[in-house]
C-alpha positions in Angstrom: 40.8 -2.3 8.4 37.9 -4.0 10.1 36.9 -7.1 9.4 33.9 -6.2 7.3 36.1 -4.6 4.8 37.9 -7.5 4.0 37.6 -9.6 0.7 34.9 -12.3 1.3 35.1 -15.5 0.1 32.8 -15.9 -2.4 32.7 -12.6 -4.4 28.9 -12.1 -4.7 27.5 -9.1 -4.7 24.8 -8.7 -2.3 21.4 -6.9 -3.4 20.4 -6.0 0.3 22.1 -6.2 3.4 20.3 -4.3 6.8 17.7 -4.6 9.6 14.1 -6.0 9.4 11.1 -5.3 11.3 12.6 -2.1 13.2 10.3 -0.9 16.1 10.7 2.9 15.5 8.4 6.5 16.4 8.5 9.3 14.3 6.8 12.7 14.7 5.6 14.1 11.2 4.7 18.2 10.3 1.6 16.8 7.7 -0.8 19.0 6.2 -3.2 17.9 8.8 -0.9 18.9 11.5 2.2 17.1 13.7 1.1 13.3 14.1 3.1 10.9 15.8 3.6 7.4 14.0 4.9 4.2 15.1 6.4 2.6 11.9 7.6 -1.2 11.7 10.9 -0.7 9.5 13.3 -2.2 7.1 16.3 -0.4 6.3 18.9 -1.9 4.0 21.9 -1.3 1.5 23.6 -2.9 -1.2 27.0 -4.2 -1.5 29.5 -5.3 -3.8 31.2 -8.6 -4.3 34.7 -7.0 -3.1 33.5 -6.4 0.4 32.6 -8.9 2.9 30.0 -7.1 5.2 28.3 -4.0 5.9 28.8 -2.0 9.1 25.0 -2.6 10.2 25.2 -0.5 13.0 25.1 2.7 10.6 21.4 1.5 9.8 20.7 2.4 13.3 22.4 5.8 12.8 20.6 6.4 9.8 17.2 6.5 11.8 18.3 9.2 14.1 17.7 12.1 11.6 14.5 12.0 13.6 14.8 11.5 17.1 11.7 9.8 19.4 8.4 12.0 19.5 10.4 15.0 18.2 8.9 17.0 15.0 11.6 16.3 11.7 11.5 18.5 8.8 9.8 15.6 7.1 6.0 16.3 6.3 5.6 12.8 5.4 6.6 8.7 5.8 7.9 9.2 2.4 10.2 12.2 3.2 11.6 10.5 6.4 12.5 7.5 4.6 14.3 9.8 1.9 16.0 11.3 4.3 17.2 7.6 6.1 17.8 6.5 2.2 20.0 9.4 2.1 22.0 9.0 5.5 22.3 5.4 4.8 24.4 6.1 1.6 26.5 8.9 3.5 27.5 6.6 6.0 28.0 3.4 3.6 30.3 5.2 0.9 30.6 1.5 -0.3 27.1 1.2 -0.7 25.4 1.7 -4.5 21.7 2.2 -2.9 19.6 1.9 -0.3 16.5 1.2 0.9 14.3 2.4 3.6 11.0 0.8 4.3 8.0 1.4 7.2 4.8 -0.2 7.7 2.1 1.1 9.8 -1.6 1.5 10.7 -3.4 4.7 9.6 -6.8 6.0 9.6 -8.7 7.6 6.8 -12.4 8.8 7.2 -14.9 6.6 5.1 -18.4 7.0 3.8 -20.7 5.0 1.8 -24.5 6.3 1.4 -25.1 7.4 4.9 -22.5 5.1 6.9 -19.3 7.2 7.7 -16.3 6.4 10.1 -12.9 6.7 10.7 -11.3 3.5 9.5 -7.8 1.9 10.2 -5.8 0.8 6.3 -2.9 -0.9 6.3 0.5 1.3 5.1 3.2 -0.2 3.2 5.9 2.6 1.5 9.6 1.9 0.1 11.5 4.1 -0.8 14.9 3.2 -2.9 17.9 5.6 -3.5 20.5 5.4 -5.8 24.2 6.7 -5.1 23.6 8.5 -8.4 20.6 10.5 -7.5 17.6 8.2 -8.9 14.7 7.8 -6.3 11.6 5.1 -6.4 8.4 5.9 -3.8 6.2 3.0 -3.9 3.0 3.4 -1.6 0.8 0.2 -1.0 -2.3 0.9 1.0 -4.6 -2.2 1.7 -8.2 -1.6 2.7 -11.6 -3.9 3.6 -14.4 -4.5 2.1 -17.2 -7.3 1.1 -18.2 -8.8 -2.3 -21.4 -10.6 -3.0 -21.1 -12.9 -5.9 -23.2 -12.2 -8.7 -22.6 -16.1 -9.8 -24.6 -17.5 -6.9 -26.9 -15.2 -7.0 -27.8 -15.6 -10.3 -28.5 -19.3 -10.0 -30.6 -18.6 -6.5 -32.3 -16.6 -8.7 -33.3 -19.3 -11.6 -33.9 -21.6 -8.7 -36.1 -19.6 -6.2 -37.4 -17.0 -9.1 -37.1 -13.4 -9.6 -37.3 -11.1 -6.3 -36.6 -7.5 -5.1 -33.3 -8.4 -3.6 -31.6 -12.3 -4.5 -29.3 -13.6 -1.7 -26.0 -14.4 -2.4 -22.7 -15.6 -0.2 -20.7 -12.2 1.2 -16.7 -12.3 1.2 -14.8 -10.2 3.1 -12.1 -9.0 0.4 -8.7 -7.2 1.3 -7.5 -5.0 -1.4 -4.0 -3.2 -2.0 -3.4 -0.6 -4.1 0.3 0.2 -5.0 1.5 3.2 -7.1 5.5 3.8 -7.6 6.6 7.0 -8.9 9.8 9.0 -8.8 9.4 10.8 -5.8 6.0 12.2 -6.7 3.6 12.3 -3.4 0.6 10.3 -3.4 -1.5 10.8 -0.5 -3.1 7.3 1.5 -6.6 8.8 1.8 -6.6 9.1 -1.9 -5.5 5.3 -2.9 -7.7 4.3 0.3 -10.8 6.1 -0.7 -10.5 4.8 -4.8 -10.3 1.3 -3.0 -13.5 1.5 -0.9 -15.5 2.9 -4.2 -14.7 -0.4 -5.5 -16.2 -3.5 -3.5 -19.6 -4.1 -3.2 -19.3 -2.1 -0.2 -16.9 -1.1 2.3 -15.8 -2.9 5.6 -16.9 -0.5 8.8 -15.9 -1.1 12.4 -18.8 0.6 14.2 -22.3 -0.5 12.5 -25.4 0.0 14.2 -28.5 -2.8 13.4 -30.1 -0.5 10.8 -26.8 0.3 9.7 -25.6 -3.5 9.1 -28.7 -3.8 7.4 -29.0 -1.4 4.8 -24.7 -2.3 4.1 -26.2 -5.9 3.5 -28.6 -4.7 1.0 -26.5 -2.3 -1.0 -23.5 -4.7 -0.9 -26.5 -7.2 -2.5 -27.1 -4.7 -4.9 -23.8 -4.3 -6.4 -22.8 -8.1 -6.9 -19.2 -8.4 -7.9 -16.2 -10.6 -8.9 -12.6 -10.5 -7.4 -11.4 -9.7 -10.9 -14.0 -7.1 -11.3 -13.1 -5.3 -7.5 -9.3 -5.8 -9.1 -10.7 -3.8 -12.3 -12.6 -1.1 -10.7 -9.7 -0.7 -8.1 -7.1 0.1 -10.9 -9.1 2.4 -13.0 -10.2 4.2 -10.0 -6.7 4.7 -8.6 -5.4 6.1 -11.7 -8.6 7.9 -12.1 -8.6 9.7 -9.1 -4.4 10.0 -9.7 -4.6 11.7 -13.2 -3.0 15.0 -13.4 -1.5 14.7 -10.3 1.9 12.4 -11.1 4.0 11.2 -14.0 2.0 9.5 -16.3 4.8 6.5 -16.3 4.1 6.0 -12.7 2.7 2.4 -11.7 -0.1 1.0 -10.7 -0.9 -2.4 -9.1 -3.5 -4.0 -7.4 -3.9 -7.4 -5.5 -7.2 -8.2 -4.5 -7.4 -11.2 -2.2 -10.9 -12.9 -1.1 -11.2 -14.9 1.7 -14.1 -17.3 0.9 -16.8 -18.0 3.1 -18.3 -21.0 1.6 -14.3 -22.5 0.2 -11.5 -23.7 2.2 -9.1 -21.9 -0.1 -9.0 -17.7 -1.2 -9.8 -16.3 -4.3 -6.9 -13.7 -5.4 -6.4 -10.9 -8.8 -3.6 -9.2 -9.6 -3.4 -6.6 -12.0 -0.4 -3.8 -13.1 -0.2 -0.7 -15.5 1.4 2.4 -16.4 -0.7 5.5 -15.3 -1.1 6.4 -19.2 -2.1 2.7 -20.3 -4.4 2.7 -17.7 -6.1 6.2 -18.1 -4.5 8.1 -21.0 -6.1 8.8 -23.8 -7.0 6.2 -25.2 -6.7 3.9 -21.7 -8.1 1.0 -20.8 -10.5 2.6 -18.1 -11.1 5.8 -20.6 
């Protein structure tokens, strides 16, 4: 008996015992064609209060059900982490579930009006699995944008009287979108692109001068809060997600604002199931 399996102790069950921030490549068959990913990963399992550690080097193991710049039979991050969920719990027959999580960069392509590009968002997916079969997906996908705030402006307004276009002070506001199912794929472009349709316009990397210019005046156009970017960001999400998964699914959205005329942020936070949020008689219906 190693030492691992011994009694510990203080007989408390641990929820999650593993490996953080994992530098690990993975080549994916996606309906766009094999892309190769690097993926910052967590992969964990839980333990009971009988045993005293896990045998971490299995987590390792577990990763190898798709070796470096090698195609897998996974056609998405979601899949592969499955399948590392799944190893995990072969090789720790002590362990009740386990967890497998990657972060990475991706790029979707973006328009708004005339202004398109290919645009990096920010990947977060977990997946949990239970020794008895039950799954979670949860896919978080944070994108850039602006907000002009329709308070200032308002009061410019009243001060230096009506005109064609008020000024206003511009955030630049990071948005997440999360949606957990069970096992139901969601696709990033879709949770991205319900995000962008949501700020007062979108963040781009390339802008030419006429470009930045008419961005400016659109994002001036559509003045909003956080809370209403938070809003419009759920409702379009589950919008854009009806039909499509389990109507218990969840929704979340964390809007954070980084102010440019405070020291300190401005941040929403809003949750929902998919049929509270766009059933029949929904809150964005």
């Amino acid at each position: 008996m190693e030492i691992q399996d011994l009694e510990p102790t203080l007989r408390i069950p641990l929820e999650k015992i593993g490996f953080k921030n994992i530098k690990h490549r993975i080549n994916l068959k996606t309906p766009k064609g094999e892309i190769i990913l690097d993926l910052n990963m967590d992969v964990t399992v839980a333990i009971d209060g009988d045993r005293r550690g896990a045998h971490l080097s299995r987590n390792i193991e577990a990763l190898s059900v798709s070796e470096l710049l090698t195609p897998s039979d996974a056609h998405s991050i979601e899949e592969y982490l499955e399948m590392v969920a799944t190893r995990l719990l072969k090789l720790h027959d002590y362990a009740s579930h386990a967890e497998a999580r990657a972060r990475t960069t991706y790029y979707i392509d973006l328009s708004f009006n005339d202004i398109t590009g290919r645009e990096p968002v920010d990947v977060d997916i977990l997946v949990r699995k239970s020794r008895e079969g039950t799954r979670l997906w949860t896919v978080s996908v944070t994108v850039a944008g602006m907000s002009v705030c329709p308070s200032a402006q308002s009061t410019i307004e009243s001060i230096i009287g009506e005109s064609k276009l008020t000024p206003s002070h511009v955030q630049r506001v990071l948005v997440s979108g999360r949606v957990t199912t069970t096992g139901e794929m969601v696709r990033i472009e879709r949770i991205a692109n319900a995000i962008a349709k949501s700020f007062s316009a979108p963040a781009f990397t390339m802008l030419k001068r006429e470009q930045e210019a008419r961005l400016v005046i659109e994002a001036h156009r559509r003045p909003k809060f956080a809370e209403d970017i938070a809003r419009e960001s759920i409702c379009n999400i589950a919008r854009d997600l009806a039909g499509s998964i389990s109507e218990e699914s969840i929704i979340e959205v964390e809007v954070l604002s980084l102010e440019s005329i405070h020291p300190h942020n401005v941040y929403a936070y809003t949750k929902g199931r998919l049929k509270d949020i766009f059933g029949r008689e929904g809150l964005c219906s």
